[in-house]
C-alpha positions as CSV (number, residue, x, y, z in Angstrom):
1,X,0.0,0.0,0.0
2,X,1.0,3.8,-1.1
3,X,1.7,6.2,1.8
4,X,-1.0,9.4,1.7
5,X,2.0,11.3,0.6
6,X,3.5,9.0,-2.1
7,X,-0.5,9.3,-3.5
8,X,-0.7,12.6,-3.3
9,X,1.9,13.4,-5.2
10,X,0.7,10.2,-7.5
11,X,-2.3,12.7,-8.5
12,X,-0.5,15.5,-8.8
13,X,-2.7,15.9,-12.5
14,X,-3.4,12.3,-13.8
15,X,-6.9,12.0,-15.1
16,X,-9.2,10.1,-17.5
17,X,-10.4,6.6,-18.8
18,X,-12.0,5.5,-22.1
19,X,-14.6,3.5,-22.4
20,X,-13.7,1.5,-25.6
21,X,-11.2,-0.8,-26.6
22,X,-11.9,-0.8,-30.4
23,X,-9.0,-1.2,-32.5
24,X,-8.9,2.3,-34.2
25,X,-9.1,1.8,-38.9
26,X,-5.7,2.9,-38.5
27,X,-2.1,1.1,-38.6
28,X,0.0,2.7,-35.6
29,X,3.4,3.3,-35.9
30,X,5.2,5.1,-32.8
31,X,8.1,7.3,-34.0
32,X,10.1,10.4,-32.5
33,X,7.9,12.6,-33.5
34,X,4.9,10.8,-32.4
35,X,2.4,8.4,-32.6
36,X,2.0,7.8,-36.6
37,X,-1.0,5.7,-38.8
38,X,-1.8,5.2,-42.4
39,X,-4.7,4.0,-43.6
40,X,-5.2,0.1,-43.8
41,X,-4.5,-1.7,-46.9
42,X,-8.1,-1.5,-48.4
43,X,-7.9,2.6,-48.5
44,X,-4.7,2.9,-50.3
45,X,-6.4,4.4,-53.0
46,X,-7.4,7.4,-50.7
47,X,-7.5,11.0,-52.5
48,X,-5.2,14.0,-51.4
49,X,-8.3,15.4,-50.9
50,X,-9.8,12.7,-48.5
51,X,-6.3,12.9,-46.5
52,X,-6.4,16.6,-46.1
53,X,-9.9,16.3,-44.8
54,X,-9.2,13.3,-42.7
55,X,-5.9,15.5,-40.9
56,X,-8.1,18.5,-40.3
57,X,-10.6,16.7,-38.9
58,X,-7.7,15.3,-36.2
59,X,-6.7,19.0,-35.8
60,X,-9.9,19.6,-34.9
61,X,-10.3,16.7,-32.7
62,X,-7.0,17.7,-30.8
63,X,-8.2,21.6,-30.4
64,X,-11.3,20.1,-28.4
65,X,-9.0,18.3,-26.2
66,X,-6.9,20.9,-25.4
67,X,-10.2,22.8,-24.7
68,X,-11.3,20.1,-22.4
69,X,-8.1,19.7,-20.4
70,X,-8.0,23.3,-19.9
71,X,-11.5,22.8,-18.4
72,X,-10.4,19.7,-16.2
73,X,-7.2,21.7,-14.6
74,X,-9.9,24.7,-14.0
75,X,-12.2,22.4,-11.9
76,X,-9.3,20.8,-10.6
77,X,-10.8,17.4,-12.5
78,X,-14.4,17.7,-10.8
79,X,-15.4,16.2,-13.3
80,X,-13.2,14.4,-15.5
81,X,-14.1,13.5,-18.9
82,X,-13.7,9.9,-19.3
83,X,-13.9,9.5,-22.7
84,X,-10.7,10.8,-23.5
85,X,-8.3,8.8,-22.2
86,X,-7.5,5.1,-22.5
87,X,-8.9,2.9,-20.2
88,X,-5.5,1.1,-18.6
89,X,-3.7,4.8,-19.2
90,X,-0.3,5.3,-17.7
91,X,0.7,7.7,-15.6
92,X,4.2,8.5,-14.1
93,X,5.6,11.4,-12.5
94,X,9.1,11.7,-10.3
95,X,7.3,9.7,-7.1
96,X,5.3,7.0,-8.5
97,X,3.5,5.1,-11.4
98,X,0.3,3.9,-11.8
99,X,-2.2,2.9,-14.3
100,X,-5.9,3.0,-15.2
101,X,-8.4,5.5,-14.6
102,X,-9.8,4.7,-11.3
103,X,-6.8,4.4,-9.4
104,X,-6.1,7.8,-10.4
105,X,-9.2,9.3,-9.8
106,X,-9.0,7.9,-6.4
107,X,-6.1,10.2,-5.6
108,X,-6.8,13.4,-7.2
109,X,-10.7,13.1,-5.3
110,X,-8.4,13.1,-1.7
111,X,-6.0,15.4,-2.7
112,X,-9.1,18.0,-3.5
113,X,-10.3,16.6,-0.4
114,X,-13.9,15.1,-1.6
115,X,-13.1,11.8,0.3
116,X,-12.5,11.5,3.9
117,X,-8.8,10.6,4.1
118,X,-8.3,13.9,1.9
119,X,-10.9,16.2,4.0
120,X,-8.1,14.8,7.1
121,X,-5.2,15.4,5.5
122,X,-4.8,18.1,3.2
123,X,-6.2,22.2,3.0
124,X,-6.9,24.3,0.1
125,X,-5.6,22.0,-2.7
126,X,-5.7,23.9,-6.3
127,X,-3.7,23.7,-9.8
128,X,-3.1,26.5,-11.5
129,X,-2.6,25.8,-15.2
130,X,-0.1,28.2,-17.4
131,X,-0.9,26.8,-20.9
132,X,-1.8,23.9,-23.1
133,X,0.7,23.4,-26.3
134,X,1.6,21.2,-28.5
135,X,-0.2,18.1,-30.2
136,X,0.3,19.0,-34.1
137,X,-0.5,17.1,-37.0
138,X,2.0,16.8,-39.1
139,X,2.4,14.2,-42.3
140,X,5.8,12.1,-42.8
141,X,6.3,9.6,-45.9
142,X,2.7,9.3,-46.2
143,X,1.3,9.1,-42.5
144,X,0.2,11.3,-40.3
145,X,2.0,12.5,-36.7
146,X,-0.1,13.3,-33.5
147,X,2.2,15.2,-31.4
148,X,2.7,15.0,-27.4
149,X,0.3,17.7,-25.6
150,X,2.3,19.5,-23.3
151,X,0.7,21.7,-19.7
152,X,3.0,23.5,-18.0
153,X,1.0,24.0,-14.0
154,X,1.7,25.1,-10.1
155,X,0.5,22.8,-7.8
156,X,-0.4,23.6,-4.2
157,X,-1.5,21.9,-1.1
158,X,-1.8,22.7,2.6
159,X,-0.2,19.6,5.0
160,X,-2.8,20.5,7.8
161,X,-2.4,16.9,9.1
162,X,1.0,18.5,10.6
163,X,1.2,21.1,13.5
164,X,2.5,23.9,11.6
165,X,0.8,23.5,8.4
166,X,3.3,23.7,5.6
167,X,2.6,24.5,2.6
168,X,3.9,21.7,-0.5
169,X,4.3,23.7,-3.7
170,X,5.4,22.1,-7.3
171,X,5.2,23.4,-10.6
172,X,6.1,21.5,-14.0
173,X,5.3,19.6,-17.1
174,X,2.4,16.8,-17.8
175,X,3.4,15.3,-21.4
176,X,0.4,13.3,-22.8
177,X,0.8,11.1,-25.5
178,X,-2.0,10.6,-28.3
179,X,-3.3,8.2,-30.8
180,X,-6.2,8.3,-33.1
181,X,-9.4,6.2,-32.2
182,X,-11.7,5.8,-28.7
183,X,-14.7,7.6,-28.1
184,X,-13.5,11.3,-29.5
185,X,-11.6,10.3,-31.8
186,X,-8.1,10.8,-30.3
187,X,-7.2,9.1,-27.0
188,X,-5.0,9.8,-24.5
189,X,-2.6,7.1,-24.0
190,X,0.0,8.0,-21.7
191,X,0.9,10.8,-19.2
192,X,4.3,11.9,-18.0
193,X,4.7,14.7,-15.4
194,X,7.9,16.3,-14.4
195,X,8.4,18.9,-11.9
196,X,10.6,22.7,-12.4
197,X,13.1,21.8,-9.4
198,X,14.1,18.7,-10.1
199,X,13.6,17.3,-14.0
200,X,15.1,20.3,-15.5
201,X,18.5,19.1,-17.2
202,X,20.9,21.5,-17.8
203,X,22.0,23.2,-21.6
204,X,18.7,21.8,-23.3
205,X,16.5,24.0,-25.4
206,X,13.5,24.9,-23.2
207,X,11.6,25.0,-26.6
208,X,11.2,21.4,-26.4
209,X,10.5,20.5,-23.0
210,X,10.4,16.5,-23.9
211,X,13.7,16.6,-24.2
212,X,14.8,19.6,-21.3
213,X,13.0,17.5,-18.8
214,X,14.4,14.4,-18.0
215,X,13.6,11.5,-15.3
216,X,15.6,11.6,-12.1
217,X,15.8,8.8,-9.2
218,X,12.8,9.1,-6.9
219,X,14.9,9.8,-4.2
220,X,15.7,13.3,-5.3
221,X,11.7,13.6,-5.2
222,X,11.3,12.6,-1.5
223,X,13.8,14.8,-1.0
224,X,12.4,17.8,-2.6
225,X,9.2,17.1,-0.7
226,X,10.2,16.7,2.3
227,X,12.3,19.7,2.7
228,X,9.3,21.7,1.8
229,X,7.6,20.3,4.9
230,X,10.5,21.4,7.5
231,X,8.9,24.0,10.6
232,X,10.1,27.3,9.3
233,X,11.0,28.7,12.7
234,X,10.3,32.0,13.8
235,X,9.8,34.7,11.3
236,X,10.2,38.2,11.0
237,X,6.7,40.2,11.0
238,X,6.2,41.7,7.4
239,X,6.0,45.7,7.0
240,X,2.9,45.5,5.3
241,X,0.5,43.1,2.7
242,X,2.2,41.8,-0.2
243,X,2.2,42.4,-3.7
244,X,0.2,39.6,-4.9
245,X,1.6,37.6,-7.8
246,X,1.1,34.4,-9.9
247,X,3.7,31.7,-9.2
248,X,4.6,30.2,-12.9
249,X,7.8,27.9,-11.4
250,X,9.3,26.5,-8.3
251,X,12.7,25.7,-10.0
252,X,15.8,24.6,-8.1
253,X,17.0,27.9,-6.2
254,X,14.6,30.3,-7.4
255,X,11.4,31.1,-8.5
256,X,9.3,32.8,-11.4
257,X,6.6,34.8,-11.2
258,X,4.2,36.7,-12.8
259,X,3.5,40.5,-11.2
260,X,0.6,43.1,-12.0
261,X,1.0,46.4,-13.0
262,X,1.4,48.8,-10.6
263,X,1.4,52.6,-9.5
264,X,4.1,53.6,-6.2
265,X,6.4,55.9,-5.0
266,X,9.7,56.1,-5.3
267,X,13.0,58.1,-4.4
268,X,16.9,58.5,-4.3
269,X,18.6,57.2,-1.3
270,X,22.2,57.4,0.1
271,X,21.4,55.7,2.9
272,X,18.7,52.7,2.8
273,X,17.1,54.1,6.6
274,X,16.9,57.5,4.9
275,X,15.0,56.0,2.0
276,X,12.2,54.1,4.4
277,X,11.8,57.2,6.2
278,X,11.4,59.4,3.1
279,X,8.9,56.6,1.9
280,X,7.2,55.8,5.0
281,X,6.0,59.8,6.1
282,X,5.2,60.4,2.5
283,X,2.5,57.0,2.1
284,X,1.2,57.9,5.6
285,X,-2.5,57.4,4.7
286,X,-2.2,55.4,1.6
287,X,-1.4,51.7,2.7
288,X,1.7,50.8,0.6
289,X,2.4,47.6,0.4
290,X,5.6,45.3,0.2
291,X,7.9,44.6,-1.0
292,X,10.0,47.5,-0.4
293,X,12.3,47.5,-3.9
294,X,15.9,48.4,-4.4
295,X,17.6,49.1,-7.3
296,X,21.7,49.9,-7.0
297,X,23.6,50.0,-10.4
298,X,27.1,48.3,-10.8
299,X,28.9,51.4,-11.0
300,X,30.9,51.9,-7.8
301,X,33.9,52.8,-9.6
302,X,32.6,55.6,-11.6
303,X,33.3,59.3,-11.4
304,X,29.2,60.0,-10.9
305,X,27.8,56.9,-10.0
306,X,23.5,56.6,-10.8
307,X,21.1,57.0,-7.6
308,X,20.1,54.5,-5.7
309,X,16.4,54.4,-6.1
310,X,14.0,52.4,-3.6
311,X,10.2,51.6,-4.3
312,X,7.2,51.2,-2.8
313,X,4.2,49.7,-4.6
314,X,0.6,51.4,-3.8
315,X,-2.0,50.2,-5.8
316,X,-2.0,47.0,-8.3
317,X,-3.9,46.0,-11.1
318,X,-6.5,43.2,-11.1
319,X,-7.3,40.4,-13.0
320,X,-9.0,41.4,-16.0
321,X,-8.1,44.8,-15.8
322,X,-5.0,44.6,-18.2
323,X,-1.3,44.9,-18.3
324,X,-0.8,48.5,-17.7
325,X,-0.4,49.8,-14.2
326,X,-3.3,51.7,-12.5
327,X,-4.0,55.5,-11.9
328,X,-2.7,56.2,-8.5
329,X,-4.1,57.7,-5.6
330,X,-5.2,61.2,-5.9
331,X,-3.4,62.0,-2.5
332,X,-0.3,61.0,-4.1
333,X,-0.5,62.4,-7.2
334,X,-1.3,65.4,-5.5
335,X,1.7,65.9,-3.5
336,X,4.6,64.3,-5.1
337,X,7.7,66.2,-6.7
338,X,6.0,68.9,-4.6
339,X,7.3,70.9,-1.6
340,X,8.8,68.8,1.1
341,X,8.1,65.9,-1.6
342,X,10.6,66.9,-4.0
343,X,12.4,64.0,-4.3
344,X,9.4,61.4,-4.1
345,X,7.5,60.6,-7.3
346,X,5.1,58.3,-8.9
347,X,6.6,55.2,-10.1
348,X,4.6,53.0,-12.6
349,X,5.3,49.2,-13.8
350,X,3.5,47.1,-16.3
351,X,3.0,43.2,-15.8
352,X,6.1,41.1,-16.0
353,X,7.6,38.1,-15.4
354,X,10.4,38.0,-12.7
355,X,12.6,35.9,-11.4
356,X,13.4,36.0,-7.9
357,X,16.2,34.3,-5.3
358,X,15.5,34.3,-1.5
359,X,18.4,35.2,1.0
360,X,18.4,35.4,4.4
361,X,21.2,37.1,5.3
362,X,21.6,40.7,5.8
363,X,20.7,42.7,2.7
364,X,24.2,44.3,2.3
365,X,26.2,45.0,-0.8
366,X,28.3,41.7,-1.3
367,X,25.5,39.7,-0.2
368,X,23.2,41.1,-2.6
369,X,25.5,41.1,-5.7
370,X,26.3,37.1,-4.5
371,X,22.8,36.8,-4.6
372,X,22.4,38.3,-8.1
373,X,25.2,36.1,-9.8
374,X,23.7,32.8,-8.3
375,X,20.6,33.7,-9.6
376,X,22.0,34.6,-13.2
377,X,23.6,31.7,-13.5
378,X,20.4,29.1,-12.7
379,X,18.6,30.8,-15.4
380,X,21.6,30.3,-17.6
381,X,21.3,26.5,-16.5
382,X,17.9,26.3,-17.1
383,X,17.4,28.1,-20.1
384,X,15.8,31.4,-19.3
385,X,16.7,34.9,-20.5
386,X,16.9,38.3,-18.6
387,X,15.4,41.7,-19.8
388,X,18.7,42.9,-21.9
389,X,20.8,45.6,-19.8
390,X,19.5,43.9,-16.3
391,X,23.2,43.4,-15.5
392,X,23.7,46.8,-15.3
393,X,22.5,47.0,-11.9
394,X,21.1,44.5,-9.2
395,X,17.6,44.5,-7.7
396,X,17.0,43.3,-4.5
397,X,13.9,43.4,-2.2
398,X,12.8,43.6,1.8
399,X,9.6,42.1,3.0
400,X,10.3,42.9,7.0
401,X,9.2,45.7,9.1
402,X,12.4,47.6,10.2
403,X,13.9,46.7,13.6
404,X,11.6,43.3,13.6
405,X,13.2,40.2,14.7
406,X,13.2,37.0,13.5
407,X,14.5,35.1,9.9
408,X,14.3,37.5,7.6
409,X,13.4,37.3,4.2
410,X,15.2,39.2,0.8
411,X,15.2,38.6,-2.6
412,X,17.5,39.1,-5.6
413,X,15.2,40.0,-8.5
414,X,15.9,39.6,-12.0
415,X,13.4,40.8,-14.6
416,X,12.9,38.2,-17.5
417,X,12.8,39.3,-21.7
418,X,9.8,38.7,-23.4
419,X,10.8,35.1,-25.3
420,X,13.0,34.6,-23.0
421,X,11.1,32.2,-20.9
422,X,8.1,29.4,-21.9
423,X,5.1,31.8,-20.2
């Protein structure tokens, strides 16, 4: 018998049965590429015509499954549409491997928590999907490819069964493999999941993530799980409510995440306390929220090096409003670059993707820059690409309330190109 966590992370996204085990008009042939079929030997005769029409009609087939996984990830799989997958499907992902539909649907009902085991064990289970690619038709000597699907997801689950109620997070890659036939018309086959912190192998294009992500021993799995379950101790109190973001990848050091527009304040500093207090008497009033963000260009050495410039975020854009950032507050719009306010003024940033490296340590200049070049070099590794002229400077950010005590939590942040990263 599974442990409850082994099955948890068992149903991280598997899903699906099919009802039929008719053998499909097709010959299938598996190559690279795909799962490939020509037409028995009694249609040989088969117009160009009838083949285009006959391909289409698969493209067709394989939009509406996209469609309907998108819709399965949304309800987190309440319900699942049967029909689409194979009834002994496979499914395998860095902690275990199982097969067949019920099985499966077994462990993605506790992990929701619609059986009683799951209502015991886990809190606020939900998937976030990021997109659905892949599954092309394309012809070769004569036949026809399906391509893999690929869904690129966060996962997230609340341990409540433990005192301290950690939080589990994983984000990755489900790979389904197709073939023609079953109820719809295509069938899903086969699923593969791989996870961002632990399948990514180094110096592969990220444009193909079959062959990016690669199978490690479970071991490294365990491991990765169960050092997201460690008691965090005792943490420093935060200055204020965060800037809310979308998490698109829990890779191996860092993260990447997705950021609304927003409106703040910002100013020169020479000194970071003179900055905060600048900040802090000019937002009286207007709830800022954190982070508090630093930017400090590389340029010790020259004869007039840039300002410093720190940043506080006010208001935020919300889903469905757009990219752009929002008008700010009329109170501080009224006041800044004014007066005593001379050196504060509005700051506005569009969405964006960002990576982002968490340090511990006191924010100071070596440990910041450190923190910046470990950073820089994962996304090398992995195949991501910063906004061109971010190594110009360093941007770092402070969550804490000044003074507080406790573990305190910084971040290196690195801004990410657009194409320079598979969201």
């Amino acid at each position: 018998m599974k442990s409850p966590t082994i099955v948890l992370l068992a149903a991280s996204i598997g899903c699906g049965a099919a009802f039929s085990n008719t053998r499909p008009p097709f010959a299938v042939v598996r190559s690279p590429r795909g799962i490939l079929f020509s037409t028995a030997a009694d249609a040989q005769s088969t117009t160009t015509s009838d083949a285009g029409s006959q391909t289409q009609q698969l493209a067709d087939t394989v939009s509406k499954l996209k469609r309907v996984l998108t819709q399965e990830y949304l309800s987190f799989f309440n319900p699942m549409v049967d029909s689409w997958y194979k009834k002994d499907v496979t499914f395998d992902d860095p902690l275990t491997s199982l097969s067949g539909v019920d099985s499966y649907r077994n462990n993605v009902d506790m992990l929701a928590g619609r059986t009683l085991l799951g209502k015991l064990l886990f809190d606020g289970a939900g998937i976030n999907l990021h997109s659905v690619t892949g599954g092309e038709i394309t012809g070769e000597n004569g036949s026809v490819a399906i391509g893999d699907v690929v869904t690129r997801w966060t996962l997230r689950m609340t341990l409540k069964v433990l005192p301290w109620k950690p939080e589990a997070v994983f984000s990755g890659i489900s790979v389904y493999k197709l073939q023609p036939g079953g109820k719809e018309g295509v069938t899903i086959v086969g699923q593969t999941d791989y996870w961002d912190s632990i399948n990514i192998k180094e110096g592969m294009d990220p444009s193909v993530p079959q062959t990016q992500y690669q199978k490690v021993a479970k071991s490294e799995a365990v491991a990765d799980f169960l050092g997201q379950l460690k008691p965090g101790g005792f943490q420093a109190a935060a200055a204020a409510p965060e800037l809310p973001y979308l998490l698109l990848r829990r890779g191996d050091g860092y993260e990447v995440r997705k950021y609304p527009g927003f409106v703040g304040i910002e100013t020169p500093y020479m000194r970071r306390d003179f900055g905060f207090e600048g900040l802090g008497a000019f937002a009286n009033g207007l709830d800022p929220l954190a982070p508090s963000l630093m930017q400090v260009y590389n340029d010790d050495d020259d004869a007039e090096p840039k300002d410093k410039m720190m940043t506080w975020p006010l208001r935020f854009t919300n889903p469905g409003e757009g990219s752009d950032a929002p008008a700010p507050p009329p109170a501080a719009e009224e006041k800044a670059g004014k007066g005593q306010w001379k050196s504060v003024s509005l700051a506005t940033r569009p969405e964006r993707i960002v990576a982002v490296r968490t340090f511990t340590d006191a924010a100071m200049g070596p440990v910041v820059r450190n923190a910046d070049r470990e950073l820089r070099a994962m996304l090398k590794r992995d195949g991501l690409a910063p906004k061109d002229g971010s190594e110009d400077y360093v941007v770092f950010a402070q969550y804490d309330a000044v003074h507080s005590m406790g573990t305190r939590r910084s971040e290196a942040w690195i801004e990410l190109k657009d194409g320079g990263h598979p969201f």
